[in-house]
C-alpha positions as CSV (number, residue, x, y, z in Angstrom):
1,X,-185.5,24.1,-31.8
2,X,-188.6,25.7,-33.2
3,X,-190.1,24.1,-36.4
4,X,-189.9,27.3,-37.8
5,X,-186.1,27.3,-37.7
6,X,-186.0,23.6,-38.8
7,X,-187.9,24.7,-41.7
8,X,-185.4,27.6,-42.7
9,X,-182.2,25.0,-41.8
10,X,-183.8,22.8,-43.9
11,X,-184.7,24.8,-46.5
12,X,-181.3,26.3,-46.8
13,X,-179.8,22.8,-46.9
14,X,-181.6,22.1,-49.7
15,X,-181.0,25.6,-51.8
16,X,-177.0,25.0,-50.8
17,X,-177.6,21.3,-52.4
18,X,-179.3,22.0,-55.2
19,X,-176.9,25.0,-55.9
20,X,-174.0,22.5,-55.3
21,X,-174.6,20.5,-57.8
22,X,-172.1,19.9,-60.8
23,X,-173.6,19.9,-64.1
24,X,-172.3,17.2,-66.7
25,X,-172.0,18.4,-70.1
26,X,-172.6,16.0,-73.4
27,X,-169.5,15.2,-75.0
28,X,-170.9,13.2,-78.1
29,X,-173.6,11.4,-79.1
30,X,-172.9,7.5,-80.4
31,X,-175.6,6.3,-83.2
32,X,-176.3,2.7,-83.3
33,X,-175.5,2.8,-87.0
34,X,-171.6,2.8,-88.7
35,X,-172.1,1.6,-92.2
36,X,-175.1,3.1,-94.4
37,X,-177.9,0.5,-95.1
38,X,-179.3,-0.6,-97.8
39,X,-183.1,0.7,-97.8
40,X,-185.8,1.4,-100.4
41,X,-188.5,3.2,-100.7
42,X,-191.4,2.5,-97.6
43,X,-188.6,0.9,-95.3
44,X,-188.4,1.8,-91.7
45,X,-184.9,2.0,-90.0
46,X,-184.7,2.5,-86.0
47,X,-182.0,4.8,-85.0
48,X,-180.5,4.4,-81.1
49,X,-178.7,7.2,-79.9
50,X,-176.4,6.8,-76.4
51,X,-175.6,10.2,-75.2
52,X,-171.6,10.5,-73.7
53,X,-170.4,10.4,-71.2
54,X,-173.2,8.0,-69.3
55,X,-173.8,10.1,-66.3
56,X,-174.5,13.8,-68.3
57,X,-177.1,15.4,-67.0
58,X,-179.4,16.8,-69.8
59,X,-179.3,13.1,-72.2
60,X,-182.3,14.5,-74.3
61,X,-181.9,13.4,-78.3
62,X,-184.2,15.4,-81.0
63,X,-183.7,13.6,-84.5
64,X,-184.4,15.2,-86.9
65,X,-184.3,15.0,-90.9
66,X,-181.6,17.0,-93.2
67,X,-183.9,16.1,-96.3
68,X,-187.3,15.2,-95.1
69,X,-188.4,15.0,-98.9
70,X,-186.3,11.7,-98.7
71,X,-187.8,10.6,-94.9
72,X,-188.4,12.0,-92.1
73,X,-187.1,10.7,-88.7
74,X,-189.9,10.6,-85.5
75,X,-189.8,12.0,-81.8
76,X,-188.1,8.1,-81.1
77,X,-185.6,8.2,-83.8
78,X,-187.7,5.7,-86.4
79,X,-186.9,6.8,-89.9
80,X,-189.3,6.8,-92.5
81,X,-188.1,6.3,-96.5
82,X,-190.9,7.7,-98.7
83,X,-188.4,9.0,-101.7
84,X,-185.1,7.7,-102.9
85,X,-182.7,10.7,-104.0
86,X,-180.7,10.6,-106.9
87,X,-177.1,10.1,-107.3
88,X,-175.3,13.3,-107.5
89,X,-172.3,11.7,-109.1
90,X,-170.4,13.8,-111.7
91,X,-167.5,11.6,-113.1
C-alpha cells in the first residue's frame, strides 16, 4: 500500500470517528447547597456544581449573580456578600 493511501484511509477513519460520535446532552445541574445559609455581610460561600448525567459531554458551569449589588459569584463559583438585601415581606 502506498503511504499516500494509508494517509487517506486513515484520515477517513478518523473523519467517520469523529462524525460518529454521540453527543451527551446536560440534564441538570446539582448545587452542593439545599438549605439557604446563614451569611453576613464580607462572608464568602463556595458553591460546587456536578453537571448530570456524569458522562455529558459539554460539563462547562458559568455562575453567575441574579443581584450582584448583594454579591457577586467568581469564574469558580466562590460568592462574595458585600450587601445584605432587605426583607420584602408585606404581611
Amino acid at each position: 500500500m502506498k503511504i499516500s493511501h494509508f494517509i487517506y484511509y486513515l484520515a477517513t477513519f478518523v473523519f467517520l470517528f469523529t462524525a460518529c460520535k454521540k453527543e451527551i446532552s446536560v440534564i441538570g445541574v446539582k448545587i452542593n447547597m439545599v438549605e439557604p445559609v446563614s451569611i453576613v455581610i464580607g462572608d464568602t460561600l463556595q458553591l460546587i456544581a456536578t453537571v448530570l448525567p456524569e458522562n455529558a459531554t459539554n460539563k462547562t458551569v458559568s455562575w453567575t449573580s441574579s443581584e450582584p449589588t448583594v454579591g457577586i459569584v467568581n469564574d469558580n463559583g466562590k460568592v462574595f456578600i458585600h450587601k445584605m438585601k432587605q426583607n420584602d415581606n408585606k404581611n
